[in-house]
N, C-alpha and C positions, 0 to 999 in steps of 0.2 A: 504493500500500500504506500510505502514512501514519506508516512505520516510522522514517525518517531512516536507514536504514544501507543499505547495498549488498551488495548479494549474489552469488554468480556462478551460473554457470547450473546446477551442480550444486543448488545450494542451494534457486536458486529453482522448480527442481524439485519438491525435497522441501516447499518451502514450496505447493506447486499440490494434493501428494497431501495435503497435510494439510487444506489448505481443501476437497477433496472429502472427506474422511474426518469432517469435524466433524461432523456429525449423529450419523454411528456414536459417537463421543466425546461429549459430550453426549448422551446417552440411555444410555451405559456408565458415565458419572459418577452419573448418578440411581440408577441400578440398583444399584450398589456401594456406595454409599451407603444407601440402604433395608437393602438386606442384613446391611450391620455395626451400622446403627442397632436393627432388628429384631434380631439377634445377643445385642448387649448387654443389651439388655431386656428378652431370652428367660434371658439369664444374671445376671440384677441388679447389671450392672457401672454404676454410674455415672460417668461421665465428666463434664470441663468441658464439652470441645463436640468436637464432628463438622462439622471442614469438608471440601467437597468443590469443586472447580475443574478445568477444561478449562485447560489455558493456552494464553494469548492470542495472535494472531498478530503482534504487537508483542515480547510475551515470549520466543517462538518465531525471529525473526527476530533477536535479540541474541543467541541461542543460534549459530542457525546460522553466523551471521558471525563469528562468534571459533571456532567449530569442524565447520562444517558436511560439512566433507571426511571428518569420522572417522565419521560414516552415509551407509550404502548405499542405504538406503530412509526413508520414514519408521518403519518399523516398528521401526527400529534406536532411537526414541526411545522412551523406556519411561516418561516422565513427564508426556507428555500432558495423561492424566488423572490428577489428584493426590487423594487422601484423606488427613487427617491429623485423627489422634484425640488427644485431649489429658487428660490424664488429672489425676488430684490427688494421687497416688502413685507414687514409684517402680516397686513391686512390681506396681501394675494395668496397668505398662505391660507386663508379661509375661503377665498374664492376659489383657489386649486381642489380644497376639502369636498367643497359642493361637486363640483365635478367628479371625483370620485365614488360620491355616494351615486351619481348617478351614472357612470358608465358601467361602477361593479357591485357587486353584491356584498356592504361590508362586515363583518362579524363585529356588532357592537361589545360582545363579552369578553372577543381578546384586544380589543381597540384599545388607544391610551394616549390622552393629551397631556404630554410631558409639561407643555406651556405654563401646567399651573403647579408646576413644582415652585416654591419659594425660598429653595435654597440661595446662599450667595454665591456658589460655584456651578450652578447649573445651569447658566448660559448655556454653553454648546449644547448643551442636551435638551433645548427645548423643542423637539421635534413634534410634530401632529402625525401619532403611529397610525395607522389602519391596516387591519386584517382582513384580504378580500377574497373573493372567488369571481372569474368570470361571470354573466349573468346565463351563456350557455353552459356553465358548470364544468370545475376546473380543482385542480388542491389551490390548498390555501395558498396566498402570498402577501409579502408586506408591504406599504408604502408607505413612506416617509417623506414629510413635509417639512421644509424649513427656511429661512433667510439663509444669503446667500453670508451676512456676518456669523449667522449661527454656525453652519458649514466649516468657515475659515476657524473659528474658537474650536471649534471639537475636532480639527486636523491639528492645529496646533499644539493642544493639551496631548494628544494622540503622539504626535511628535516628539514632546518636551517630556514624555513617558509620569504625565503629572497625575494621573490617572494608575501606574501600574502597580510592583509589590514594594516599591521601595519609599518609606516614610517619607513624606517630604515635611522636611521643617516649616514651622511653622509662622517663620518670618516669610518662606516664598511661599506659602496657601494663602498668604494675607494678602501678598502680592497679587498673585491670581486673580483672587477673589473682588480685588479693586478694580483690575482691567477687566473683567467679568463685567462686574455693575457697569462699569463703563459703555462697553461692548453694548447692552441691552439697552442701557439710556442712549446713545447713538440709532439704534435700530429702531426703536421708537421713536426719536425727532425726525428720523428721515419718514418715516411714513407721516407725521403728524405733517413734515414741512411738503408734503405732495398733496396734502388734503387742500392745505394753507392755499399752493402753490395753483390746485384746480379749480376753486374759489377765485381767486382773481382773476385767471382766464376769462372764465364766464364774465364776473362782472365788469371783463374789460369787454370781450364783446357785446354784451349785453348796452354798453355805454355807446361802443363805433354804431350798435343798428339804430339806437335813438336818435343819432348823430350828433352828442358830448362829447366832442373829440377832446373841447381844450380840457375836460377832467381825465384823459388818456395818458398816463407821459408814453414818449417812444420807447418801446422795446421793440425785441425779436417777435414777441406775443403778440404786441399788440398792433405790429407793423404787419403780420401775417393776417392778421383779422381781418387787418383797414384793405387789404389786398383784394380782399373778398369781395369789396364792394365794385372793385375792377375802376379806381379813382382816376385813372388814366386811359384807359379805352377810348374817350370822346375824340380827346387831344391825338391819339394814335391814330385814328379813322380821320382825324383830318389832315394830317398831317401826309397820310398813306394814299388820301385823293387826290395829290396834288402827282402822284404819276400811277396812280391808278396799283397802287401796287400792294402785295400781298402781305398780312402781318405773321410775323412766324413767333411764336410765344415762345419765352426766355423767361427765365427764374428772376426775380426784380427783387431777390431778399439782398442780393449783394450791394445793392445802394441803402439799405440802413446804414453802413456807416458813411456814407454821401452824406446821405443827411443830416446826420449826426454835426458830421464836421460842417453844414452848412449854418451849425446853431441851433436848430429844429429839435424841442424837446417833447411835446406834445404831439399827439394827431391834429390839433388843432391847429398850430403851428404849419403843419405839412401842406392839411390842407386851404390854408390862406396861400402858402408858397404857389400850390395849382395853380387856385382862382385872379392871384395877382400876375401870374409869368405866363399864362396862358397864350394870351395874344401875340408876346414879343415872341414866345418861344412858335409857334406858326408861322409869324415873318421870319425869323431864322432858317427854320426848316426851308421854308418856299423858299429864299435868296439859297440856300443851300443844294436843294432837292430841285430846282425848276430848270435845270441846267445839266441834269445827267439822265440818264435812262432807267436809274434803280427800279426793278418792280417786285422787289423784296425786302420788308424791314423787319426788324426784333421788335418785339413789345417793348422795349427797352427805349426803343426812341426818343419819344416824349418825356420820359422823367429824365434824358442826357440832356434833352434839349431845354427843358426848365429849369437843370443846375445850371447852366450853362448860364440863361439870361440871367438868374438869379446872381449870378457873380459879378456879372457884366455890370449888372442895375445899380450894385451897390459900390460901383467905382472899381472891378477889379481891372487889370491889366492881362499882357500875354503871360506875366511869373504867376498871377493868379490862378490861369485858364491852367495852364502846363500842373501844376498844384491840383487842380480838381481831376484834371486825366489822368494824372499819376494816382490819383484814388480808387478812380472809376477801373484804371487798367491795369493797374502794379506799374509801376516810376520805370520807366524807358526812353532815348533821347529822341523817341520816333513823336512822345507826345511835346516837346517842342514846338516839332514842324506841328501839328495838327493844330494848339494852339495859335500860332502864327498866322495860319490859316481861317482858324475861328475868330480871330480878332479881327482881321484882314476885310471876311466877309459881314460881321457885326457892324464893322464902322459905317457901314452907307446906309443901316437903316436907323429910322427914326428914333424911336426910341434909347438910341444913344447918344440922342443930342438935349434932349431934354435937360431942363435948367433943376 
């Protein structure tokens, strides 16, 4: 067997039906596995990872030898097959739970929510056990639920051997035990600060659909939201009629920090930028666009071409323009020339002569 331990003959028994049983186990781990994988996917839960294992007959024979008398068969072992889902929240570990109950059939009597141990050292171990069967019926098997900090504290303790037969003093159990608490109060704020965090979402778009921009300040959040209303579209369809030509949609997150650097702290802020550079940024486009054949532009047009007056309006120069391209494009001496250019054709129209 290659085990190093000895066994008696009950044991090695149950160690005979389980090497006839492995196929069944193996192809019940695949299975249950596909099932909560599919599960979660169907329900948009992301998790860190999905492992799944048989365990070994090495693993199995340390088992038995320190307790092989307390089963009657092998079926009395319920962890065979193990699954454990790991999650990056507290809270998903109860949405994973739900799911479980519902793909498998779970044996409430040998189930056990470690969670509500209140030891000061049971961090890692606070897993959500479940004892299931297939619903077409199967041996039993385990699944284990937990954070993905819970995971990393019980490899480590596992590691640091702080768990094994050798006393540990009692100045580093104390130690433990402080990074423990730790460990658990971390794992609770991060779930509290995603509740926090989903709350504002909401009430920030809740705020863009009323259209309270100026109670919005600018984020990634909240710039994603105002996007939705497609606050650029108008300017782009006009700007796109002057050769007739086609709008091809581009990702417009990478101008928040355009923005940003244009001063723009609000939505509110943004959108007065629109409604004020509107016009100049259309005569730009036309002196620009009325003279080539383009009949393809990025969604992107219009808000380049509103930084653009926007800088112009407020006194900038060609160091200015060069400055904003180099934002909009990563710093190259090609945005020079294009500057040079943009100033070049700016100067003949009107609105740059205004007092």
């Amino acid at each position: 067997m290659g085990t190093n331990v000895t066994l008696d003959a009950h044991s090695e028994e149950l160690m005979q039906q389980y090497r006839q049983l492995r196929p069944t186990l193996e192809k019940l781990s695949e299975e249950a596995y596909n099932l909560m994988q599919d599960a979660l996917h169907e329900q948009g839960i992301y998790v860190t990872a999905i492992e799944h294992r048989v365990k070994t007959e090495k693993s199995l024979a340390g088992k038995l030898e320190l307790k092989g008398a307390k089963y009657k068969s092998i079926d009395n072992i319920t962890d065979l097959v193990g699954l454990r889902i790991i999650t990056f929240y507290n809270d998903d570990v109860d949405k994973v739970a739900v799911l479980v109950q519902r793909i498998f059939d779970v044996d409430w009597k040998e189930s056990v929510d470690k969670r509500k141990a209140h030891e000061l050292n049971s961090f890692g171990y606070n897993s959500l056990h479940y004892i299931c069967r297939l619903k077409t019926g199967s041996p039993r098997f385990e699944v284990q639920m937990r954070t993905a900090l819970q995971h990393v504290w019980s490899t480590i303790e596992h590691d640091t051997g702080y768990k094994g037969d050798v006393k540990i003093p009692s100045e580093y159990r104390r130690q433990f035990n402080r990074l423990a608490g730790m460990m658990e109060l971390i794992d609770d704020e991060f779930s509290r600060l995603r509740l926090l965090l989903t709350d504002y979402r909401r009430q920030t778009l809740a705020l863009v659909k009323s259209g309270q921009l100026d109670d919005v300040q600018l984020s990634r959040d909240s710039y994603r939201n105002y996007l939705e209303l497609k606050p650029f579209d108008r300017l782009n369809r006009r700007i796109a009629s002057v050769n007739q030509a086609e709008i091809f949609p581009v990702s417009l997150m990478s101008y928040l920090r355009v923005l940003e650097s244009l001063g723009m702290e609000t939505l509110g802020d943004v959108q007065r930028f629109i409604d004020e550079n509107s016009e100049e940024a259309y005569q730009l486009a036309l002196a620009q666009l009325a003279i080539t054949d383009l009949d393809i532009l990025a969604s992107s047009t219009a808000l380049q071409y509103l930084c653009l007056v926007h800088v112009l309006k407020k006194g900038g120069g060609r160091d200015d323009l060069k400055i904003l391209y180099d934002t909009i494009n990563g710093e190259s001496e090609a945005n020079t020339m294009l500057a040079d250019l943009m100033y070049q054709q700016a100067a003949t129209l009107p609105f740059m002569h205004k007092e």
